[in-house]
C-alpha positions in Angstrom: -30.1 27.8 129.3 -32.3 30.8 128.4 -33.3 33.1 131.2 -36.6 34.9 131.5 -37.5 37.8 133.0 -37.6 36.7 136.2 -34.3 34.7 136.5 -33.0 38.0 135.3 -34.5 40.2 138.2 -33.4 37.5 140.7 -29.7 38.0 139.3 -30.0 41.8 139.2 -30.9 42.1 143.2 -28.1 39.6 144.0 -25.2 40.8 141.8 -25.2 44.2 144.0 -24.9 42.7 147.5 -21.2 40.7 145.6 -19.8 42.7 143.1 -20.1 46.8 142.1 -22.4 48.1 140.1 -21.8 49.9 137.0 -23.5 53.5 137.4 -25.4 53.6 134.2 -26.0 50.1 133.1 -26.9 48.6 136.1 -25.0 45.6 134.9 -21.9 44.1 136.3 -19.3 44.1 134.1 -16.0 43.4 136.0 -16.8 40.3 138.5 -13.0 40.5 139.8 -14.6 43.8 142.0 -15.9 41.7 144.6 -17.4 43.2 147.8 -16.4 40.9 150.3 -13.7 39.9 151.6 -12.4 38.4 154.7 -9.6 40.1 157.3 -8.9 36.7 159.3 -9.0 34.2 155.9 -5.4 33.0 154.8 -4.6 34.5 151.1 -4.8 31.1 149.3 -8.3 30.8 150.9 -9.7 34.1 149.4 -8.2 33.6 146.6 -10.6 30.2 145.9 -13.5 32.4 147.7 -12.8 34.9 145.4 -12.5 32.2 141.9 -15.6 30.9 143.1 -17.5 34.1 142.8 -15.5 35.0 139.2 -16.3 31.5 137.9 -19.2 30.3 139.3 -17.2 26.8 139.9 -15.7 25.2 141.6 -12.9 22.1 141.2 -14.6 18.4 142.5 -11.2 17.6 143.9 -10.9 20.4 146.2 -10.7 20.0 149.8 -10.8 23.8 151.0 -13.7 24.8 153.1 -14.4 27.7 150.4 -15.0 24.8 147.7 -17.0 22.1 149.9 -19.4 24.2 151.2 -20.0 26.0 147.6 -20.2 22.8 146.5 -22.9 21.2 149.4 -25.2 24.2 148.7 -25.0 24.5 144.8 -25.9 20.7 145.1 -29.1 21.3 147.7 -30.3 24.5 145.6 -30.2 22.2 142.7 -32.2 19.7 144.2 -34.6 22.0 145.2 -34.9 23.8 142.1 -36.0 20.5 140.4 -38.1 18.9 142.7 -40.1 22.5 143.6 -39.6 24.7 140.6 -42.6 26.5 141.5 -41.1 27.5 144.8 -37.8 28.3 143.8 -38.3 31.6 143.0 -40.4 32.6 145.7 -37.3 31.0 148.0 -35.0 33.6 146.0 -37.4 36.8 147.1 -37.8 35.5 150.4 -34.0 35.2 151.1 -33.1 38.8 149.3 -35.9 40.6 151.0 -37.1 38.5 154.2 -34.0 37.7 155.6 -31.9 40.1 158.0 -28.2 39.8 158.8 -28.3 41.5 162.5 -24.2 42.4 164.0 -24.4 42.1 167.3 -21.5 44.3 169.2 -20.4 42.9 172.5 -18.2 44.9 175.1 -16.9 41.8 176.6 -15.6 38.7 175.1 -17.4 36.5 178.3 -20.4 38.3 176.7 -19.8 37.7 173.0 -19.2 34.0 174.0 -22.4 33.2 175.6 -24.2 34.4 173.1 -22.3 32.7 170.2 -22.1 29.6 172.2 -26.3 30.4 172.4 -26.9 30.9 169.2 -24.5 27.7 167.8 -25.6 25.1 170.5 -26.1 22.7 167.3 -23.4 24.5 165.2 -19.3 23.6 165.1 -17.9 25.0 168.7 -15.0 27.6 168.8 -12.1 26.1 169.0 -9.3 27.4 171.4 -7.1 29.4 169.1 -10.1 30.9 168.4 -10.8 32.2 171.6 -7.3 33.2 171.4 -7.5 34.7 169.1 -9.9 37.2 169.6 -8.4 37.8 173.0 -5.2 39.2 171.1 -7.0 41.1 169.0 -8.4 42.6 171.5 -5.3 43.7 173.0 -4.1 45.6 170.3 -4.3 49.1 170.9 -4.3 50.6 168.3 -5.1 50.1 163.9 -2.0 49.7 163.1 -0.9 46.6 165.3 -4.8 44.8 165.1 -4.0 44.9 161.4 -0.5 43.8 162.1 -1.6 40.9 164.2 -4.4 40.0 161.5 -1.4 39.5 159.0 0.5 37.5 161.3 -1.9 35.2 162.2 -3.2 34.6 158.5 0.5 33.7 158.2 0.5 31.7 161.3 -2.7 29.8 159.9 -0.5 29.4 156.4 2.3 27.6 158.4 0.6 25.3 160.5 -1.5 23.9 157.3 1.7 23.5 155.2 3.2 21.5 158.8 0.2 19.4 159.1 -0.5 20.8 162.6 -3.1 23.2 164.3 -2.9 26.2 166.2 -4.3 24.4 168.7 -1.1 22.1 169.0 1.1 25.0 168.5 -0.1 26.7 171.8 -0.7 23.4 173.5 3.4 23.2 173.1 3.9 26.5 174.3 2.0 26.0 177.0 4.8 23.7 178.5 7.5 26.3 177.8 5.8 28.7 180.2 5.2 26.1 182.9 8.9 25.2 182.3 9.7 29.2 183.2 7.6 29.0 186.1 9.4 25.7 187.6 5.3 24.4 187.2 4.8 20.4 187.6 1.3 20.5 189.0 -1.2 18.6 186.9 -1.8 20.2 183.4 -5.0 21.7 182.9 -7.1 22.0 179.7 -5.7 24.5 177.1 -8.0 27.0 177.1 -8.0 26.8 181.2 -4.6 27.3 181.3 -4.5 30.8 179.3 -7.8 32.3 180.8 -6.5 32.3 184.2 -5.9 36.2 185.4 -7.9 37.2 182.5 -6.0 35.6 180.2 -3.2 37.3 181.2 -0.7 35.0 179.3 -1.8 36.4 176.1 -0.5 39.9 176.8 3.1 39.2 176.4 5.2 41.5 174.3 7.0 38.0 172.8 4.0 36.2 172.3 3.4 36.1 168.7 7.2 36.2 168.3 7.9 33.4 170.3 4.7 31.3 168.8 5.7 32.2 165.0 8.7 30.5 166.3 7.8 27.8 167.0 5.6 27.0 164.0 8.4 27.5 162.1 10.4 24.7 163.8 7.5 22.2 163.6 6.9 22.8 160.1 10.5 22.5 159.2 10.7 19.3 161.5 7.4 18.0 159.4 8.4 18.9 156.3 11.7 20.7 156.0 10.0 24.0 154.2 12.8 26.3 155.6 11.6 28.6 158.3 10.9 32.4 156.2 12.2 34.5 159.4 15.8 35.0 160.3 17.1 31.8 162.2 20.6 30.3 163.1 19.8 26.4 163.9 20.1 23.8 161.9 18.9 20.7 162.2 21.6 17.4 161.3 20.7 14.1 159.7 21.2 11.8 163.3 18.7 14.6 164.9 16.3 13.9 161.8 16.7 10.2 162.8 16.0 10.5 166.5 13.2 12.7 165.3 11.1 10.2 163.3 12.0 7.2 166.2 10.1 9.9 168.2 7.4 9.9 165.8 6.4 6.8 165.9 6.1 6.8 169.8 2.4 6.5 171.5 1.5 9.6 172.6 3.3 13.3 172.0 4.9 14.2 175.5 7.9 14.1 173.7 7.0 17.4 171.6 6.7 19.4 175.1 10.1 18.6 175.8 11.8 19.1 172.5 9.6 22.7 172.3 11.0 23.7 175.6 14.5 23.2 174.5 14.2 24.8 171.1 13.1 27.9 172.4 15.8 28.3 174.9 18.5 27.2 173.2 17.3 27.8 169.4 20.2 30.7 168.9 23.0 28.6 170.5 26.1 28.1 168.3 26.2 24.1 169.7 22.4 23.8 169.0 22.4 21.5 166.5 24.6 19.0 168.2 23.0 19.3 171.3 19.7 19.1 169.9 21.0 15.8 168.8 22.1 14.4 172.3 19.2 15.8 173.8 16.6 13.6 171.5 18.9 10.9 172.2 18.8 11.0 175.9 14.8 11.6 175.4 14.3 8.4 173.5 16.2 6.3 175.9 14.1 7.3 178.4 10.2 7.4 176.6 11.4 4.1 175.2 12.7 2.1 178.5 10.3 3.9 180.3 7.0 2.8 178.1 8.3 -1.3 177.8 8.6 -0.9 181.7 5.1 1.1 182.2 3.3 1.1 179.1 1.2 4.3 180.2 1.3 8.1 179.5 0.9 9.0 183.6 4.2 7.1 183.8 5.6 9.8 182.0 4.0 12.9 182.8 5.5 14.2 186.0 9.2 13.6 184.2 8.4 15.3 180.8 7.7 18.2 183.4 10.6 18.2 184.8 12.5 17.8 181.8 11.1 20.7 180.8 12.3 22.8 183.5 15.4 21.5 183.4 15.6 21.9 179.7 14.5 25.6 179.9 18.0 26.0 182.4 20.3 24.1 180.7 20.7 21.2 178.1 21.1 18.4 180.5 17.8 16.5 182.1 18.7 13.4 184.7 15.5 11.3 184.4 14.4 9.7 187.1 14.9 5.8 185.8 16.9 3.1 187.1 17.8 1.0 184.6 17.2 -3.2 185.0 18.6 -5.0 182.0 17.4 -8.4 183.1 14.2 -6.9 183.4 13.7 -4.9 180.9 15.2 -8.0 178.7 11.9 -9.9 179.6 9.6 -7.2 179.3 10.8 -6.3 175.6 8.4 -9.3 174.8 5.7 -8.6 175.8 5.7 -5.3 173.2 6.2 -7.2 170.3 2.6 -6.5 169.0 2.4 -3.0 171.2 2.0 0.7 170.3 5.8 1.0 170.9 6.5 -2.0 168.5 6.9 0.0 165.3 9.3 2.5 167.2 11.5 0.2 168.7 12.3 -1.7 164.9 12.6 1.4 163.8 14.9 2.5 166.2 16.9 -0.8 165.9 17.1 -0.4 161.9 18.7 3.1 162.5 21.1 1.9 165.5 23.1 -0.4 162.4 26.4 1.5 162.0 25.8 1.2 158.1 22.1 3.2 158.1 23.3 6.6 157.6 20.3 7.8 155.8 16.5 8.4 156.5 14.7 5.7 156.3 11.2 6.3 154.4 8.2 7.3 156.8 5.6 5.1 155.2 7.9 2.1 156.3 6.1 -1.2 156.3 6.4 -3.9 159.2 8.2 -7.6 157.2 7.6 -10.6 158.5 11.0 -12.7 157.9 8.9 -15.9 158.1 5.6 -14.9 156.4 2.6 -14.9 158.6 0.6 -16.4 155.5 1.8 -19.9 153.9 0.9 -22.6 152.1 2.6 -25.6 153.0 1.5 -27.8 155.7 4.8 -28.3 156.9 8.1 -25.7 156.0 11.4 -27.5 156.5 10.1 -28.7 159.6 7.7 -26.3 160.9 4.0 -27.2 161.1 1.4 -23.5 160.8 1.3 -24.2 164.8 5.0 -24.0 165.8 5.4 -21.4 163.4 2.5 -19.5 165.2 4.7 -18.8 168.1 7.2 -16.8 166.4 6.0 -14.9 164.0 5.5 -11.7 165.9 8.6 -12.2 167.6 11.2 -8.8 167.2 13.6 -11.6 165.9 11.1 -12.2 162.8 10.2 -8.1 161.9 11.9 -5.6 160.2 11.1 -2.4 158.7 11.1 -2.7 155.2 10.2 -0.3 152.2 6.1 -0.4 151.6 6.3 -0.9 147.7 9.0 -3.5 148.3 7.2 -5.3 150.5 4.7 -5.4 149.0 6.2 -6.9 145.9 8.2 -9.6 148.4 4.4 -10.9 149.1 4.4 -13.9 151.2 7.4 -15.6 149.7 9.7 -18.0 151.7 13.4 -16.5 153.1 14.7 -17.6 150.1 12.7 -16.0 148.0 12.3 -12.8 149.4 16.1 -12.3 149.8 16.1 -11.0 146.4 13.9 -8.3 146.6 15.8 -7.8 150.3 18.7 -7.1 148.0 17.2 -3.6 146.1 16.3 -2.1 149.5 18.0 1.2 150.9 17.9 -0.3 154.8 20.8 -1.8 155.9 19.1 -4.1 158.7 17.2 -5.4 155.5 20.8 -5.6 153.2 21.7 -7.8 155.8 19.1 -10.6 155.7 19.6 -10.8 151.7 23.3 -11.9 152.3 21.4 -14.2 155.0 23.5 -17.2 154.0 21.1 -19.6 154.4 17.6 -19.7 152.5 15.2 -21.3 155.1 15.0 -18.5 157.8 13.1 -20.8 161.5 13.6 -21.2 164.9 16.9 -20.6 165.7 17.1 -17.5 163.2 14.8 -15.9 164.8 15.9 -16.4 168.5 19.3 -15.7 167.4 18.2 -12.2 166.0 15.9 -11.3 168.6 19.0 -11.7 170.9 21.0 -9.1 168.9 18.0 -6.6 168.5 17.3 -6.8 173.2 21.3 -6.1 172.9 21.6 -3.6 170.8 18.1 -1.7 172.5 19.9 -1.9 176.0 23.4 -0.9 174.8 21.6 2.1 173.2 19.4 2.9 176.8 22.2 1.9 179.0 24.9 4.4 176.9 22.2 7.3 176.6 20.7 6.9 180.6 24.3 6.1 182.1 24.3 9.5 184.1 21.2 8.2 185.6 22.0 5.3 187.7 
């Protein structure tokens, strides 16, 4: 494309305000000298800030919000350039030389609040952290630790990215290990609430930082097992990796206040990582029971708080459940196409003696007896008497994704072969099934096994609480 005169005085006014300036040409003749740069941005993201200002490009793939936004406006300044090329110019000038960047210097973060919250009524809102944020750095007395906390919370940012969390969730957690120190079960106000009382006083601790680095650590390591980069001493075992993704699955995240409570305290323990252990255990007993018996959070709530303070004083919690195996037995039915379904075959598949390993995350649900068929009528079954059953425990299992989807909707008989390749042992034991029609009685005869092996499992772990 050949420039004119014009395109070339455009460039000229620009390329100051991005890169320096050589004295005597005028012309810029290093573009890796870049002006701006951001103190809060994690490395990796001014590093693409800064490619994109080298290059001029930008990858169509990437998902940063360096490259998506350089992307939406190259694309609109385009548009614009075609449909008003007599304009775009003119649009140039008026943006180098008609538009003012004004700072605005607030004593008071109240102050600077209104009137960012003013000025961005139609814009993204703050988010917590970031309020947070900026109350830290306000707290820092002196150069030296506001450029110390800047590093640490790029870092912080780093970590929660990689650990598919937000910062948001990491103080949210934290939040619950100070109410836990302060013997707190009132009602649990909103996050931001909770740290602007006395000023935000909370945010002034000494251990703060330490304490939340932490714990961003553990979560990413429990996420993704990236080994925490600061000196730690736990360890975290296979069986606690186990009781870990049955939590996972569970509704709602209570169970992440606890288990941050507990890490904290007991983090440098040299029994930590088999108490950690018997601690998820005794956890999952109770979310599980609990939820098939009162399938809401609020039935939760006031025990996960005083787990938590009990957690925070030692590694033992008595939750307050009394456990009814007749009635729970009942009540298992009803969940067999719940939220807590996918948990509770999941939990079942690990409580086989023979499943010593992890089972894969992206886990599908198998129906035994497919819940698509052709035939009118299989070895006795019409579609309506089958209809009843198929979302029965008795007829589920998890089952690899890609294996099930390669199993299709075959009959039993079929399907045990590809039941024979698979890693899960619940699953090894339906391909030496020894019969190939898989009905009725199968089903009711397994369902039995998976209600007593559940209540064996939340009668052995919630003993101590009857």
């Amino acid at each position: 494309m050949v420039e004119d005169e014009d395109v070339i005085g455009l460039k000229n006014q620009l390329a100051p305000c991005i890169w320096d300036i050589n004295p005597i040409s005028q012309k810029v003749t290093d573009k890796t000298k870049i002006h701006i740069i951001s103190e809060v941005a994690t490395e990796e993201d001014n590093e693409t800030f800064h490619k994109i200002l080298e290059t001029g490009n930008v990858s169509e793939n990437a998902q940063d919000n360096y490259s998506k936004n350089y992307r939406y406006f190259k694309e609109k300044c385009d548009e614009y350039a075609t449909t008003n090329p007599m304009q775009w110019k003119e649009l140039c000038v008026t943006i180098l030389q008609k538009c003012i960047i004004l700072p605005i210097e607030c004593d008071a973060q109240d102050t600077a609040l209104t009137i960012f919250s003013t000025l961005n009524d139609r814009g993204m809102p703050l988010a917590d952290s970031d309020i947070f944020k900026a109350q830290i750095y306000r707290n820092c007395t002196t150069e030296e630790k506001r450029k110390e906390f800047t590093e640490t919370w790029k870092e912080l940012t780093q970590i929660c990215k990689q650990g598919y969390f937000s910062i948001d969730d990491i103080f949210r957690y934290y939040t619950h290990v100070l109410r836990a120190r302060n013997n707190d079960k009132s009602k649990e106000v909103g996050l931001r609430k909770f740290y602007a009382e006395n000023k935000y006083d909370r945010l002034k601790s000494q251990n703060l930082m330490t304490e939340i680095m932490d714990l961003a650590y553990f979560w990413r390591f429990l996420n993704t097992e990236i080994e925490p980069e600061n000196d730690y001493t736990y360890s975290i075992s296979t069986k606690a990796k186990i009781n870990l993704h049955c939590l996972s699955c569970y509704p709602n995240e209570f169970w992440k206040y606890a288990t941050s409570v507990f890490f904290l305290k007991h983090k440098d323990s040299d029994t930590f990582e088999t108490d950690f252990e018997k601690m998820l255990q005794k956890l999952i007993a109770f979310l599980f029971a609990k939820f098939i018996e009162q399938p809401s959070v609020n039935a939760i709530k006031d025990d996960i708080y005083n787990a938590c303070i009990s957690l925070n004083t030692s590694q033992e919690h008595q939750y307050k459940f009394t456990l009814n195996e007749d009635l729970l037995s009942q009540q298992i039915d009803g969940h067999s196409s719940s939220r807590i379904s996918r948990a509770l075959l999941l939990l079942y598949a690990y409580l086989n003696p023979k499943q010593t390993d992890l089972i894969p995350s992206t886990f599908d649900i198998e129906h035994i007896f497919p819940k698509k068929w052709q035939d009118t009528n299989y070895n006795g079954w019409s579609s309506d008497d089958a209809a009843l059953y198929l979302d029965r425990f008795g007829n589920k299992t998890v089952f690899e994704k890609k294996l099930n989807i390669q199993a299709g909707n075959g009959y039993f008989g079929v399907k045990k072969q590809k039941y024979r390749v698979s890693s899960i042992a619940t699953v090894l034991e339906l391909s030496n099934y020894p019969k190939n029609d898989w009905v009725q009685e199968d089903i009711e005869e397994r369902e039995a096994k998976f209600k007593t092996t559940l209540l064996d499992y939340f009668r052995t772990n919630l003993a101590s609480n009857n």
